[in-house]
C-alpha positions in Angstrom: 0.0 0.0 0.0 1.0 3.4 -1.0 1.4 6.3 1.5 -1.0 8.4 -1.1 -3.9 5.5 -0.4 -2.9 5.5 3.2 -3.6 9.0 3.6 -6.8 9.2 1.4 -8.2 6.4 3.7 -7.5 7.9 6.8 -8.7 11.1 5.1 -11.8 9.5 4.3 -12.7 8.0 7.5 -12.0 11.4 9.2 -14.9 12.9 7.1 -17.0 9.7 8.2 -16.4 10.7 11.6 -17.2 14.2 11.2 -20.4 13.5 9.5 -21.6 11.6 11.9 -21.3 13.4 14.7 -23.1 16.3 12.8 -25.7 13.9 12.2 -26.2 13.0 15.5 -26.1 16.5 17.0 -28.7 17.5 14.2 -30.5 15.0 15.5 -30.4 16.1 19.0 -31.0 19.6 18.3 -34.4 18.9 16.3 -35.7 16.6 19.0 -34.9 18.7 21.9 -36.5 21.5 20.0 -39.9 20.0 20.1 -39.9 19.2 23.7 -41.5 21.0 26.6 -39.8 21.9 30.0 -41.7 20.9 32.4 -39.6 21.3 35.5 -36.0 22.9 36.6 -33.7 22.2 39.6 -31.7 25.0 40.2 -28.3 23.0 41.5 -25.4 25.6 42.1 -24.4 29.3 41.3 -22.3 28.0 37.9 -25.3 27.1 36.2 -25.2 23.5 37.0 -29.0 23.3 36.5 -30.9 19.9 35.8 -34.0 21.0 33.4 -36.8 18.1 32.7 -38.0 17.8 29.1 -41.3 16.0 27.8 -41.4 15.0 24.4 -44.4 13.4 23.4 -44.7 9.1 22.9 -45.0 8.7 19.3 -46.9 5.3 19.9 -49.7 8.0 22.1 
């Protein structure tokens, strides 16, 4: 093996990575976007704050 194909492998796999973890955040983003806070411990002064989301039962 070549140290060209070496390095478009390893090139190639390092966009897999990166395109799914954006995937996976997008994913995260659009379903915490449709859920509703319904409570809010307030934990510390740093902003260590544990919020409670609903998101509906798609089954429901």
């Amino acid at each position: 093996m070549s140290i060209e194909s070496k390095n478009s492998s390893v090139k190639h796999g390092f966009m897999f990575l990166l395109i799914s973890i954006a995937l996976v955040l997008t994913i995260g983003l659009v379903t915490a976007s449709f859920a509703d806070e319904i409570g809010d411990v307030n934990v510390d002064w740093l902003g260590g704050d544990i919020k409670v989301d609903a998101i509906e039962d798609p089954k429901g």
